[in-house]
C-alpha positions in Angstrom: 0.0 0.0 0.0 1.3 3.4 -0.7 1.1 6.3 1.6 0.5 9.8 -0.4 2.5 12.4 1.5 0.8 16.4 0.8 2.7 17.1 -2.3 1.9 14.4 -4.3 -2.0 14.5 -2.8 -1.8 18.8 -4.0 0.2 17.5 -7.2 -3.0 14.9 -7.9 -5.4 17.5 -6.7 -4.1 20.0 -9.6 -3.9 17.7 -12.4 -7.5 16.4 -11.7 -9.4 19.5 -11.4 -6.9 20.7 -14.8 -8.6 17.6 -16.1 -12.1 18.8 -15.3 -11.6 22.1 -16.6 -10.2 20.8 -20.1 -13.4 18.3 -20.1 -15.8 21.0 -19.5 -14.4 23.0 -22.3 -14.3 20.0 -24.6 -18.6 20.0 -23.9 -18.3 23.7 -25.3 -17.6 26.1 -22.1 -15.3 28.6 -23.4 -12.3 29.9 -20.4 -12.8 33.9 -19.9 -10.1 36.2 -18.1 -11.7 39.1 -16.7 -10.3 42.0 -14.7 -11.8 42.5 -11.3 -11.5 44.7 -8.3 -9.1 42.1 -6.7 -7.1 41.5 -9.6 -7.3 38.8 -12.8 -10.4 36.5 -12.1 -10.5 33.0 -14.8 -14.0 31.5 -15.1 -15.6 29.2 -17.3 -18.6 30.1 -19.4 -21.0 27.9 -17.5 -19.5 30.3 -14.0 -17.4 27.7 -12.6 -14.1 29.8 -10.9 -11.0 28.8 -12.0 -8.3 29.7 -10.2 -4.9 31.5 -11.9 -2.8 28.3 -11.1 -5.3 26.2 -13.0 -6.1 28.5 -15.6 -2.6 28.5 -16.9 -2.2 24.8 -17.1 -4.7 25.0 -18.6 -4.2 27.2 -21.2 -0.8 25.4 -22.2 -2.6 22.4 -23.2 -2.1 21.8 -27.3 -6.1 21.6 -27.2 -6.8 24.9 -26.0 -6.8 27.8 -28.3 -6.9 31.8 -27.5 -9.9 33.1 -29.8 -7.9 36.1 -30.5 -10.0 39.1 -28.3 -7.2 40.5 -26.3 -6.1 44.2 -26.7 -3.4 43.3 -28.8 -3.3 40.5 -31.3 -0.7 38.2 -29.1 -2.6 38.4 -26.1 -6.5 36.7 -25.1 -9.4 37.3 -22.3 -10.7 33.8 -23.6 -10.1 30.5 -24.4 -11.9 27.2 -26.1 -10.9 23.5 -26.5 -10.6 22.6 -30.1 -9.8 18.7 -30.5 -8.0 18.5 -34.0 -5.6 20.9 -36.0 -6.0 24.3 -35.8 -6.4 26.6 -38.9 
């Protein structure tokens, strides 16, 4: 039997809830950024919060794509799963 110690429990913690969040955005919720009183807030489109730590894991995944509404052309407020090459 193995014993977990708190950082590998945390590291299995992050990678399941990154797993959830890339799940719910394959079923078509899109990742927002928005800018709040107390700084960035990520959320997804159904108002699940995602927290920063998450969100950029997240975002690093081949599958998820920036749909290109940022200020500037290099930068994005939100994000969607597309399974396949992107054009």
């Amino acid at each position: 039997m193995t014993i977990h110690g708190p950082d590998s429990l945390q590291a299995r913690n992050v990678r399941l809830r990154v797993a959830h969040t890339i799940t719910a955005m394959s079923r078509g919720a899109f990742l927002y950024l928005t800018h709040t009183k107390r700084g960035a807030q990520y959320m997804l489109s159904d108002g699940t919060r995602i927290t920063s730590e998450i969100a950029e894991l997240v975002i690093r995944d081949v599958r998820v794509h920036g749909v290109g509404d940022g200020l500037f052309q290099t930068t994005h407020q939100a994000w969607k799963y597309r399974d396949g090459p992107f054009s």
